[in-house]
C-alpha positions in Angstrom: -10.3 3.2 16.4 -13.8 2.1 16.8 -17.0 4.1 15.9 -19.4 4.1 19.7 -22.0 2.5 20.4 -26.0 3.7 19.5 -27.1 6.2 22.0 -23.4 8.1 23.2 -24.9 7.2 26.7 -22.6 6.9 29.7 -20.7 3.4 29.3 -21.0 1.1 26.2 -24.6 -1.0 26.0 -24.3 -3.9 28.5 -20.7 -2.8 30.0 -21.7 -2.5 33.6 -20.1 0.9 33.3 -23.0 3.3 33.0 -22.6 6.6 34.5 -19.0 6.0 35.2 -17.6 8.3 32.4 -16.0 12.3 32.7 -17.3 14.7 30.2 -15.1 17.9 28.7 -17.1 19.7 25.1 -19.3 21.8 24.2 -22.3 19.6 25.4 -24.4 17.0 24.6 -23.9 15.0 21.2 -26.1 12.1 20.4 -24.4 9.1 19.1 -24.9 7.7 16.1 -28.6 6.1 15.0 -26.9 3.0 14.1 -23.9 0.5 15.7 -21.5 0.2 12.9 -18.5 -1.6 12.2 -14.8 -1.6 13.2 -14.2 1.6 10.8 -14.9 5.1 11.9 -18.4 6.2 11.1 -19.7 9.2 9.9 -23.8 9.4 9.4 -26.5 12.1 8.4 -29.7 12.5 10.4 -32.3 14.7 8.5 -34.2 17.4 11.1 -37.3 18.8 11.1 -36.2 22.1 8.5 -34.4 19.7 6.5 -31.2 20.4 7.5 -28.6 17.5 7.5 -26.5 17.1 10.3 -23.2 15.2 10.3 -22.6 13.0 13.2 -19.1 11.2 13.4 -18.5 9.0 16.4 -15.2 7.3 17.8 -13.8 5.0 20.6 -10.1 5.2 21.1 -8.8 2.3 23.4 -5.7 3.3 25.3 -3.8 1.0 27.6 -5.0 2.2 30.6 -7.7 4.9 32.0 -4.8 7.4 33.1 -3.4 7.4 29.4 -6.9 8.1 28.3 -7.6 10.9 30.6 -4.0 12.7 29.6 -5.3 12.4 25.9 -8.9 13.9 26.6 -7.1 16.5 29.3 -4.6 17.0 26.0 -7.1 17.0 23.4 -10.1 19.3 24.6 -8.8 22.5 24.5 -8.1 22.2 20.5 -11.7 20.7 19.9 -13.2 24.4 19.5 -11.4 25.2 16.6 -14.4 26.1 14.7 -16.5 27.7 17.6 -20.2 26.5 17.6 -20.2 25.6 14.0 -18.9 22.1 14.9 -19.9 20.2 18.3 -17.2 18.1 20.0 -17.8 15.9 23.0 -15.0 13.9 24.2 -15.5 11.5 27.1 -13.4 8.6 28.9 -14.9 5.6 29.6 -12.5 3.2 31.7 -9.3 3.2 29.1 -11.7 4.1 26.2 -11.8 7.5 24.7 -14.6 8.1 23.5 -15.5 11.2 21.0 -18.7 12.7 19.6 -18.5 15.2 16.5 -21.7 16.9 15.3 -22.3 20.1 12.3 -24.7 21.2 9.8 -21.5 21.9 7.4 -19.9 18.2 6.2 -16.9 20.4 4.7 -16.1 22.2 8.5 -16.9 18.4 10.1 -14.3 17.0 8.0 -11.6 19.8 8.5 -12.5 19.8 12.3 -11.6 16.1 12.1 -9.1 16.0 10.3 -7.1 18.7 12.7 -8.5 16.6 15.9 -6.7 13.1 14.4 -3.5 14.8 13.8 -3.1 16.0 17.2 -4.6 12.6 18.5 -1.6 10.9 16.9 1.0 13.7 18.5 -0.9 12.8 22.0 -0.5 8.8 21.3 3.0 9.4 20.0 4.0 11.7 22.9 2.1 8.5 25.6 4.1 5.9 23.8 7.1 7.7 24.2 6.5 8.5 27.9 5.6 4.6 28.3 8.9 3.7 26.7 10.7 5.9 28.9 9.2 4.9 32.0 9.9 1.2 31.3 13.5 1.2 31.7 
């Protein structure tokens, strides 16, 4: 997994794919201020009352753009688990999946991650099993 790109605008910077991508959250979450390395990355932007919020951004490559629709169509229904307090954006960008997390509370950003990577991995195992299945 790969953290996105500055901006969380449609398409990666200089992909030729802006404005190409589907949207399913709870709305608009900025990327993060900075382009980061091959890690996850989770930042803190200070607003105007001095309230940190907790941005984590990540692209998920899957072999192909179907595979990555199944997982967003899979995956957004459990990305309210802690109502407003926690913003989720997940979008799919040619085989990339790309998701937006955003709170005030680092403690309810982590547990709201945590739960969305676990049922990432049941959505990749369930794909690769499918993908084995369908190749005999």
């Amino acid at each position: 997994m790969q953290a996105a790109g500055a901006g969380g605008g449609a398409g990666g910077p200089g992909d030729g794919r802006e404005g190409q991508g589907r949207r399913r959250g709870l709305g608009r979450v900025p990327g993060p201020g900075h382009v980061p390395g091959p890690a996850a990355d989770a930042s803190s932007t200070t607003g105007g009352s001095d309230t940190r919020v907790h941005i984590l951004a990540l692209c998920v490559p899957f072999p192909s753009e179907t595979e990555a629709e199944v997982a967003c169509a899979s995956l957004a229904p459990d990305h309210t688990t802690h109502g407003t307090t926690v913003e989720q954006e997940l979008s799919v960008f040619g085989s990339i999946l790309l998701v937006h997390c955003r709170a005030e509370n680092p403690n309810l950003l982590r547990a709201s991650i945590v739960n969305f990577l676990n049922h990432l991995s049941m959505v990749m195992e369930s794909l690769e099993l499918i993908r084995s299945h369908t190749a005999r």
